[in-house]
N, C-alpha and C positions, 0 to 999 in steps of 0.2 A: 308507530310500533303496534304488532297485535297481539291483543291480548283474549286468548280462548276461551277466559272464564268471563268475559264482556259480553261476548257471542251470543245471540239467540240463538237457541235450541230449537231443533238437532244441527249439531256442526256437521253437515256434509264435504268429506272433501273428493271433488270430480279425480280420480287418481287415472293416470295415465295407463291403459292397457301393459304398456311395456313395463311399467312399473309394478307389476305383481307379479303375474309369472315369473319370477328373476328367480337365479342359481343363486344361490349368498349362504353367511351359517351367521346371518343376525341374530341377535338375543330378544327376549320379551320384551326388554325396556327399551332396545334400539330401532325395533321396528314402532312399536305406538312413539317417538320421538321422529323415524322419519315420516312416518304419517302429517304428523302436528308440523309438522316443517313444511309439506307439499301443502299444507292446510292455508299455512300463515303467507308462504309465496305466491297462491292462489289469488288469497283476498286482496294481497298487497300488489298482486298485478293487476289486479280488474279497475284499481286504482291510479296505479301509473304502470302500464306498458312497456315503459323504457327501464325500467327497475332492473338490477344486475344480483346488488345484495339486496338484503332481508333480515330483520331481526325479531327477538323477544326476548321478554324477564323471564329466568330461570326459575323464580320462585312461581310465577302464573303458568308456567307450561309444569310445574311439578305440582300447581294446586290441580288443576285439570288433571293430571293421573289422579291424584289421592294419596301424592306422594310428597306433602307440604311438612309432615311430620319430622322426616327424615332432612337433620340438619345437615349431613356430610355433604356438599356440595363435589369434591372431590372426581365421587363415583359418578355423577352425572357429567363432571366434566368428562372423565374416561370415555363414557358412552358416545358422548359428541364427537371425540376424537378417534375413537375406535371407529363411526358415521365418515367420517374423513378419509382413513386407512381402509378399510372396506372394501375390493374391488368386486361389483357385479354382474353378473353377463345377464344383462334383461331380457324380452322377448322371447322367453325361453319356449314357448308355444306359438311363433309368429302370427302373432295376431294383433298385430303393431304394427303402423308400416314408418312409426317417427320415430318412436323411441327404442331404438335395439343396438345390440353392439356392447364392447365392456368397459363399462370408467366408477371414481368410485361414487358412492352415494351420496355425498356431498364434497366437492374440490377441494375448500376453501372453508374453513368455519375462523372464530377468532372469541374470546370468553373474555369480556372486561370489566372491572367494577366501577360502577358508578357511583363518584364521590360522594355526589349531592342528594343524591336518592336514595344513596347506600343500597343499591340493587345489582346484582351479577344479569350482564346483558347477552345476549347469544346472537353472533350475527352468523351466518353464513352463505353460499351460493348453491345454487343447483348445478347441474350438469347443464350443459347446450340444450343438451335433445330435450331433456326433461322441459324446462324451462320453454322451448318454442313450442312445445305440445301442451302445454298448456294457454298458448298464447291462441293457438289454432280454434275457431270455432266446428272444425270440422273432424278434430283428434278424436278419437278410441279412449272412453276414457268408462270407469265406475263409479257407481255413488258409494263411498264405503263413509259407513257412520262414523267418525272419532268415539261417540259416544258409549256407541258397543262393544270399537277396539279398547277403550280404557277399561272394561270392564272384564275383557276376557284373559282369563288367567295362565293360558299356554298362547306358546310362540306356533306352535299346529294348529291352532284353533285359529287365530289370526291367518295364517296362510291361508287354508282354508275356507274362511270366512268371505276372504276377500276374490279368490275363487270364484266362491258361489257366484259373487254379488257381479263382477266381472262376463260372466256365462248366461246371468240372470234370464237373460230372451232368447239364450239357444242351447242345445246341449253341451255341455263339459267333454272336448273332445276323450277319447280311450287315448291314455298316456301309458307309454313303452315306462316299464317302471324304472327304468336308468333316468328320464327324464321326472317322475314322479319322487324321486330320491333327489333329486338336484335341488326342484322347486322349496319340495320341503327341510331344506339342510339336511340331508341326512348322512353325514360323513364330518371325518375327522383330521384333524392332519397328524399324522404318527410323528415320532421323536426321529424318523428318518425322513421327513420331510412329504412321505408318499400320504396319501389321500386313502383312510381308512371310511369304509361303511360303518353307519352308527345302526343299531336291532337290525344286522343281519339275518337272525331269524325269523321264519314270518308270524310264529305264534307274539313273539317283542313287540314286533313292527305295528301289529292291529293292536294288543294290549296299548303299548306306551305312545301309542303316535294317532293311529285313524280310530281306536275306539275312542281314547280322550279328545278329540276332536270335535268328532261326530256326535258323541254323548253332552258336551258344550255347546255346541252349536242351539242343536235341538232344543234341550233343556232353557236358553237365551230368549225369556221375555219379549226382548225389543228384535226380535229376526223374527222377519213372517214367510219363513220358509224351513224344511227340514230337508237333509241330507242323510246320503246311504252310499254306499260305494259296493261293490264287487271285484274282487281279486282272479284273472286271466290266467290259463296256467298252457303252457306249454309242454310237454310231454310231461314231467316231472317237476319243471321249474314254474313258479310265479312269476310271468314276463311281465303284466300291463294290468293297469288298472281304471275301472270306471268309476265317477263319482255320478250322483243323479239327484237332481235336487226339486221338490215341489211344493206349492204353497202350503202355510199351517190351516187349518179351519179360521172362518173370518173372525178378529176377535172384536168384541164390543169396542164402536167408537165413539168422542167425545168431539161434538160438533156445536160452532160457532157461526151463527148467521151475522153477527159485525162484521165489518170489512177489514175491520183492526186484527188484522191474521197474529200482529205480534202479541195480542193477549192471551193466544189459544196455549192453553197448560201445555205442557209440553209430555210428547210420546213419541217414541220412535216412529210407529205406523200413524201420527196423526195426518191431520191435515198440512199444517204446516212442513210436514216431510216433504210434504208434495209440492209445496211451493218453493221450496228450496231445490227442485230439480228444475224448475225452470230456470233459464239464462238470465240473469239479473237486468237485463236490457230490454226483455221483454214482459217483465213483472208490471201490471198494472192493477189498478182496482178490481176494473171488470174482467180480469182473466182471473184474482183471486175468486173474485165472486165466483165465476163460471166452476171452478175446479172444487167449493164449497156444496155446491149448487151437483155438480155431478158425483161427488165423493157419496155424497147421503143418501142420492137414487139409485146410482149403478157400483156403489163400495168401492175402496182403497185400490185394489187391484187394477180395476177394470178401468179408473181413471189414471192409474201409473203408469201401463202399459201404452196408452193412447199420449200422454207428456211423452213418455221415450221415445215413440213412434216420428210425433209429430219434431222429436230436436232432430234424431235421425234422418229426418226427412229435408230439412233445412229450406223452410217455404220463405219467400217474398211477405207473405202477411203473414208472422207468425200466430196471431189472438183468430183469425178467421180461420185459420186451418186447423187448431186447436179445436173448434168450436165444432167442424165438422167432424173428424176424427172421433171425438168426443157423442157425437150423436150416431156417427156409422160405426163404431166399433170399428176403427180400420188398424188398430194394434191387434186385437183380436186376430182377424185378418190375414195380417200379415204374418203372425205367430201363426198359423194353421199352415200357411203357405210352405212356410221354412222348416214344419214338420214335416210335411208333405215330404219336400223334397228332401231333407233327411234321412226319411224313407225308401223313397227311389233308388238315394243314392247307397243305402243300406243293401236295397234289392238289391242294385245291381252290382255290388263288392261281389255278394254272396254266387249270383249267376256268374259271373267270372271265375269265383274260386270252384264255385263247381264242376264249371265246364273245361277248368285247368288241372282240376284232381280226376275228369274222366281221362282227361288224354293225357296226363301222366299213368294210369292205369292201363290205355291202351297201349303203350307204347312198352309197359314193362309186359305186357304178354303177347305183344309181336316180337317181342324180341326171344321171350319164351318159345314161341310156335319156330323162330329159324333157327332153336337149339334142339327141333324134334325129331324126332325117325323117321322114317319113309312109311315104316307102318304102321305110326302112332298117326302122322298124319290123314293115312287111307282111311282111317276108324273115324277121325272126326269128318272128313270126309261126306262118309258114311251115315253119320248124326245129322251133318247138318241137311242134309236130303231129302230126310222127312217133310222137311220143311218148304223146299222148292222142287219147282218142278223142272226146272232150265239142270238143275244140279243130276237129278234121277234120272231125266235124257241121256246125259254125257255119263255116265257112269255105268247104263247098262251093257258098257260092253266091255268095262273096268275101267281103271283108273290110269289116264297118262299123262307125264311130266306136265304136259301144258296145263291141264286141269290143276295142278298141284299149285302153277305160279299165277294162274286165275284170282286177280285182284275181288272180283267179288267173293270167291269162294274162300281166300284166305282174311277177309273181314270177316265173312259167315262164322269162319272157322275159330278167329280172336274173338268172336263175342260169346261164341259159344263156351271158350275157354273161361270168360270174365265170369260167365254165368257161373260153371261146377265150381271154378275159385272161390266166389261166394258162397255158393252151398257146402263147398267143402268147413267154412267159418260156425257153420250152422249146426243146432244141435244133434244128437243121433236119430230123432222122430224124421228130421227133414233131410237127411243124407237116406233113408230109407225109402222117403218119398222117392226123390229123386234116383235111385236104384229101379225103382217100379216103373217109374216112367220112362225110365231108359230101356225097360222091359218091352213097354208099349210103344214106344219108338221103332225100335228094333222089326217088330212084329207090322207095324204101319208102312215102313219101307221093301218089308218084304212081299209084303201085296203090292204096293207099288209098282216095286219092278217085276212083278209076275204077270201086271197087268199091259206091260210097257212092251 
């Protein structure tokens, strides 16, 4: 049986991608208890494989909150049981490819006392998917601390947190705020059964939800990073929103050259964090040493990002390729790579949408130019002339039908259209402009054709 407050320090639990992003309207104390459950079935499968259930003592998962005080056992069973009735739709950002789809948070739980020990026991099951993504060396998975979720005091803060930590090596895609409202419960179920939004208002929604978040987060000792978001607005409406998240300034660390990593005091950002992202299969003396040994020359960061690199990468000799990573910066690397392209891929949204906002533009004033006169047309005609010479030839002996459905000269004619469209948006100094030059136009074409 495991017991969380036995754990050396920081309890890391590897948590399934698909397991955060999830739609749910969990409470505070039922999300830090599913945590502590993915925690305990974690360690108890690295142990036995074949394992189906999973248990602990109530009293040791409620010393681990800070919630040993509280005699009523009751409310905690609720909580379990509520974990049971729960149904989730995970993946809710597809960026899982194991664990997605809706079932509830735990199958299967069962609360019985133990005569002899006089202790309340908690057994329960995972779901399939959850349970084989964890078994996978290859899963989507985050390091979220227990240590920080027991500490934080909103069920936002916790989403969020876990978020970040989820996103940690790439941007936080821009979520459609229907989907940004789901992740973070924010809805209700009314007394007719229908599905109510909870701070529908957006001045609520930032006070009571992403300011108390973000102001937690932040403010959170053991996070070595800070978060910020931005709200997307569609004509009038708030559609989507971005979060963005970046390192804190390095904070002073407390380094141990023993090998006895389990003596090093414990800190969230210490050393030992970092040993704890390693696969427990490939923990050895001298990859402690090595990570000791680089944490003190090249800082927490820059050895974190090279561990994450190097599981991601999933090498034949894990301690060599650690070793090299570690001396080439190839997390670094491959971080710059994935902004890179990022980027590009930023550009090229934006060239798309532009070059889809001209030809919706052209097409609404070609459609304008086949609603015109015969002598509104002759007059642009006439403009656009100035400008070529092919147009001034054909026109010095007037204007006929053919010229009119002359595919060049009826481009000439839309673009000239798009252009006063524009001017006409502009203030009165530049509609005045544009009158003067249309003076000098006028005057350009009539030498023109006198020359012609």
């Amino acid at each position: 049986m495991i017991d969380l407050n036995a754990m050396k320090r920081p309890v890391i639990v590897k948590k399934p991608s698909g397991t955060i992003a999830v739609a749910d309207n969990m409470s505070l104390l039922q999300r830090k208890f599913y945590d502590a459950f993915l925690f305990i079935a974690k360690q108890s499968l690295s142990k036995d494989n074949s394992k189906i259930q999973f248990k602990t003592d109530l009293k040791a998962l409620k010393s681990f909150f800070g919630l040993e005080k509280d005699k009523n056992n009751m409310q905690y069973n609720r909580i379990i049981d509520a974990l049971m009735k729960t149904i989730i739709e995970y993946n809710v950002l597809g960026k899982d490819k194991i664990v997605k789809g809706k079932f509830s948070a735990l199958p299967w739980t069962e609360i019985i006392k133990d005569i002899k020990t006089k202790t309340t026991i908690v057994k329960f099951e995972l779901p399939t998917p959850v349970r084989e993504s964890m078994l996978r060396k290859d899963g989507m998975y985050a390091n979220i601390s227990l240590v920080v979720v027991s500490g934080l005091r909103s069920k936002y803060s916790i989403i969020l947190y876990e978020l970040c930590k989820d996103y940690e090596r790439v941007q936080i895609p821009l979520m459609p705020i229907e989907k940004f409202r789901n992740i973070f419960g924010l809805y209700r179920i009314g007394k007719d059964g229908k599905r109510e939004e909870k701070y529908g208002k957006t001045a609520d929604l930032r006070m009571k939800v992403l300011d108390v978040a973000v102001k937690e987060l932040n403010k959170n000792k053991n996070i070595d990073f800070k978060v910020s978001y931005e709200l997307f607005k569609t004509g009038t409406k708030y559609t989507s929103i971005k979060f963005h998240i970046k390192p804190k300034p390095k904070a002073s660390l407390s380094f141990q050259t023993s090998p006895q990593i389990q003596s090093v005091s414990y800190q969230d950002n210490s050393v030992s964090a970092l040993i704890d992202l390693i696969p427990a299969e490939h923990i050895t003396a001298a990859i402690k040493k090595m990570i000791i040994k680089s944490a003190k020359e090249k800082g927490m960061e820059y050895v974190q990002r090279n561990i994450q690199y190097t599981i991601n990468s999933r090498p034949a000799n894990f301690a060599a390729y650690l070793s090299t990573a570690l001396k080439e910066n190839y997390g670094e690397k491959s971080e710059s790579k994935l902004i890179f392209e990022a980027k590009a891929k930023e550009e090229k949204v934006k060239d798309i949408a532009e070059e889809n906002k001209k030809k919706e533009k052209y097409e609404k004033y070609k459609k304008q130019y086949e609603e015109l006169s015969d002598e509104k047309i002759e007059s642009l005609i006439y403009k656009v002339a100035v400008h070529s010479h092919l147009i001034r030839k054909q026109i010095k002996n007037g204007i006929t039908a053919e010229l009119r459905e002359n595919s060049i000269v009826k481009a000439r004619i839309i673009s000239e259209m798009i252009k006063n469209g524009n001017a006409k948006s502009g203030s009165d100094k530049n509609k005045k402009a544009a009158d003067d030059q249309e003076i000098r136009n006028q005057k350009k074409l009539d030498e023109a054709l006198g020359k012609l």
